[in-house]
C-alpha positions as CSV (number, residue, x, y, z in Angstrom):
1,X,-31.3,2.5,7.4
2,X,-29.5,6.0,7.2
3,X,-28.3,5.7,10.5
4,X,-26.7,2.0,9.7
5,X,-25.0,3.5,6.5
6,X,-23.7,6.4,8.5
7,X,-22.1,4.2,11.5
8,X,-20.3,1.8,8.5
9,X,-19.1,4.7,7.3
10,X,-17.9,6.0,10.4
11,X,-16.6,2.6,10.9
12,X,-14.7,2.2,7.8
13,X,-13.0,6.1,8.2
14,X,-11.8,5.0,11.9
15,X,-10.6,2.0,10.2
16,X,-8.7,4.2,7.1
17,X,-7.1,6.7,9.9
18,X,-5.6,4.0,11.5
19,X,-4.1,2.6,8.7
20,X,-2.8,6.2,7.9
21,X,-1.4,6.1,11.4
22,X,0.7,2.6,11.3
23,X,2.0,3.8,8.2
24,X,3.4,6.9,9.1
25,X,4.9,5.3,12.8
26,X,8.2,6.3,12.6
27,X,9.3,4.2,15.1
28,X,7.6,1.1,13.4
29,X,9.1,2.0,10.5
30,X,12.3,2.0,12.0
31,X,11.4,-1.7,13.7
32,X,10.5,-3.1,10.4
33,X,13.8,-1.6,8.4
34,X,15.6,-3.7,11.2
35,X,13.8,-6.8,11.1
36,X,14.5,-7.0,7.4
37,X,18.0,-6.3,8.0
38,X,17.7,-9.1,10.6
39,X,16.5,-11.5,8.1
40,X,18.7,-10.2,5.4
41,X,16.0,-9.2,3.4
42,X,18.4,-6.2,3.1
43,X,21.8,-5.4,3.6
44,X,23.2,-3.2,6.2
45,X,23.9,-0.7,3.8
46,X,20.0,-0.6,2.6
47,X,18.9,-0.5,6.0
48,X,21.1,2.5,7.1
49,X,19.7,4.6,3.7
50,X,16.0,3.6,4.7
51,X,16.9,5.2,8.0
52,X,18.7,8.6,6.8
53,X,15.2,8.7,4.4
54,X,12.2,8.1,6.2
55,X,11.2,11.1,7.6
56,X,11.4,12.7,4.2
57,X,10.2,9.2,2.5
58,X,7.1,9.7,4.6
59,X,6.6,13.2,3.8
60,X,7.2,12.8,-0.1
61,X,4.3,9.8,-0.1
62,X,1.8,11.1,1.9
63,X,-0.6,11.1,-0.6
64,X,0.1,7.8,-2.2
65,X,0.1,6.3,1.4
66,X,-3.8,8.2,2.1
67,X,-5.0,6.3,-0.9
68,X,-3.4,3.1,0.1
69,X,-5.0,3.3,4.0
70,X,-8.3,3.8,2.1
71,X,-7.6,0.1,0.0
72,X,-6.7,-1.4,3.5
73,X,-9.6,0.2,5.1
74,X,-12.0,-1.2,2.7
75,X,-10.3,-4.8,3.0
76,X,-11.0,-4.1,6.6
77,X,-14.8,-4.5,5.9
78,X,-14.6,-7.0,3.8
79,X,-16.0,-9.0,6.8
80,X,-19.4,-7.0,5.8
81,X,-18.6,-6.9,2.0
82,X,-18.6,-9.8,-0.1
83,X,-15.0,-10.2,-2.0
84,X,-16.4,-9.3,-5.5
85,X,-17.7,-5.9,-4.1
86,X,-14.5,-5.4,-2.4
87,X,-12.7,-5.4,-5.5
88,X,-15.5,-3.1,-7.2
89,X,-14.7,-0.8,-4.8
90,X,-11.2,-0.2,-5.0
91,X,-11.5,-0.3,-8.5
92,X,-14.0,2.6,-8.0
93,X,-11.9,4.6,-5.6
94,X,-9.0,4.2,-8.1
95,X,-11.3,5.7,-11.3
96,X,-13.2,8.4,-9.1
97,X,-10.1,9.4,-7.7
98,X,-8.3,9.8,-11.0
99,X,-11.7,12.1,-12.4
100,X,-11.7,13.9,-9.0
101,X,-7.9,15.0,-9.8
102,X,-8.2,15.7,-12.8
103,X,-11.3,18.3,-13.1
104,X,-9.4,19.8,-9.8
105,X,-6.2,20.6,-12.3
106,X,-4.0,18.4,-10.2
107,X,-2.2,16.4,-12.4
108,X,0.5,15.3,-10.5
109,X,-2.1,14.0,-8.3
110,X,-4.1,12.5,-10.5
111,X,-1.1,10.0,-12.8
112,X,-0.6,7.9,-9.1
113,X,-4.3,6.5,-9.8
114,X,-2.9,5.0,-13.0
115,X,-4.3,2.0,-15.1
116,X,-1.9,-0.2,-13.6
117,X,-2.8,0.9,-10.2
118,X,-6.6,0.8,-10.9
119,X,-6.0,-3.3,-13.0
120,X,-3.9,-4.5,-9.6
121,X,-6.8,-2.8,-6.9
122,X,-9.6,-4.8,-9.2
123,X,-7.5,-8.2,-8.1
124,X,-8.7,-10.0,-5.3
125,X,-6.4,-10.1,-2.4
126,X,-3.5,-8.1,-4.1
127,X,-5.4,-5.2,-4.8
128,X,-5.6,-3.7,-1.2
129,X,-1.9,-2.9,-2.5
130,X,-2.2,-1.6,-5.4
131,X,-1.3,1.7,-4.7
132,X,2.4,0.0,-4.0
133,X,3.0,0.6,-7.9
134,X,2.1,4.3,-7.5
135,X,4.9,4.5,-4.7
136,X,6.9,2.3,-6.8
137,X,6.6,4.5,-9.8
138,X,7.4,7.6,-7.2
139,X,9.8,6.0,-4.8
140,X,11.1,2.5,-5.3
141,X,12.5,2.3,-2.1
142,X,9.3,3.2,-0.8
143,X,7.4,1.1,-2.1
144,X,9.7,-1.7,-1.1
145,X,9.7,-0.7,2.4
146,X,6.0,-0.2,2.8
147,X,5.3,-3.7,1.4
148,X,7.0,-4.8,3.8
149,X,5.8,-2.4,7.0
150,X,2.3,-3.9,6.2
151,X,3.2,-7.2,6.0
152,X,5.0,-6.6,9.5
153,X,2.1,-5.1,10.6
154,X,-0.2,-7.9,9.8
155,X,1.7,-10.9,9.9
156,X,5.2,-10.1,12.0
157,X,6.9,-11.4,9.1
158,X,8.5,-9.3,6.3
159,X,6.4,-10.2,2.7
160,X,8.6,-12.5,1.0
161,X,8.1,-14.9,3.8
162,X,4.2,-14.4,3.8
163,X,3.8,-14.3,0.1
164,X,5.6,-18.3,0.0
165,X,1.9,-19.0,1.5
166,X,-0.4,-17.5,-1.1
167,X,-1.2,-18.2,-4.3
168,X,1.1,-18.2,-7.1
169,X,-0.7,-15.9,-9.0
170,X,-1.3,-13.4,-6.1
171,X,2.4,-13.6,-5.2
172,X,3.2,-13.0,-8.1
173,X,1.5,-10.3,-9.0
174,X,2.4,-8.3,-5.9
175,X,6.0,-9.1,-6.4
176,X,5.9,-7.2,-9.4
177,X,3.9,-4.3,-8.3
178,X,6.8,-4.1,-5.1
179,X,10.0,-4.9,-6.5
180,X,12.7,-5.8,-4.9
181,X,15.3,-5.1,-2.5
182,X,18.4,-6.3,-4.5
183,X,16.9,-3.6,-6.8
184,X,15.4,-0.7,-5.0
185,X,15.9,2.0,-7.8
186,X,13.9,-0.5,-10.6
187,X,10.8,2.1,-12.2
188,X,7.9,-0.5,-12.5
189,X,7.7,-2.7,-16.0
């Protein structure tokens, strides 16, 4: 049984660094700030400012975006794990976090694993982004633009065109955790 446990969790930590990976690709990044200037998700203007920023964006989020590749990791299994468990999960990582940070003295570290961020990761479906409203909170543009990167990633579309097929509830809830690109410099409600 130990070595089952060991290989899921070897599994799952392949899966998180290769989350970690696709959203620090530069040169994805770059691809998806030009498809959603393609589809006028964003103006030239907005595309050309993602561009000058990302190197430092990336840099400035790197924790936020490590948490995040954990959420999508553990959506990964959810193949194995049964959606309510999913969701107890992320919840978990969001609270454990938050204690870890804190008895470490990190602050700084330990406000991205907020109540908002730990409601939105207990959500089914929308939660594997919950961390989009810490990088919201930090960096609006972002949180906008790596919305939208996974969304690319997944589904070759940018999110507003994926999120017209979900739920009403779950779009809406992640609309408001990402924002929007007509205002990238909104702090989260």
């Amino acid at each position: 049984m130990l070595g089952v446990r060991f290989t899921f969790q070897q599994k799952v930590a392949g899966v998180v660094r290769t989350f970690e990976r696709a959203l620090h690709d530069e040169e994805r990044l770059s691809r998806t700030i030009a498809l959603l200037r393609e589809t006028g998700e964003i103006t030239p203007e907005h595309a050309d400012r993602l561009t000058e920023m990302l190197a430092t964006m990336t840099a400035t989020t790197n924790y936020i975006l490590r948490n995040l590749a954990v959420h999508l990791g553990i959506g990964a299994s959810k193949a194995i794990l049964p959606l309510p468990i999913g969701a107890f999960l992320r919840g978990s990582w969001v609270v454990g976090a938050r204690v870890t940070e804190t008895l470490r003295r990190r602050p700084h570290r330990a406000t991205v694993h907020s109540l908002p961020v730990f409601l939105i990761a207990c959500v089914p479906l929308a939660g594997y982004l919950a961390y989009i409203v810490a990088l919201r909170r930090h960096d609006p543009d972002a949180a906008f633009l790596y919305a939208n990167h996974l969304s690319v990633l997944r589904y070759d579309r940018p999110l507003e065109h994926v999120l017209e097929s979900k739920p009403r509830v779950i779009a809406a809830v992640i609309r408001r955790a990402v924002g929007t690109a007509a205002r990238p410099a909104a702090a989260p409600d």
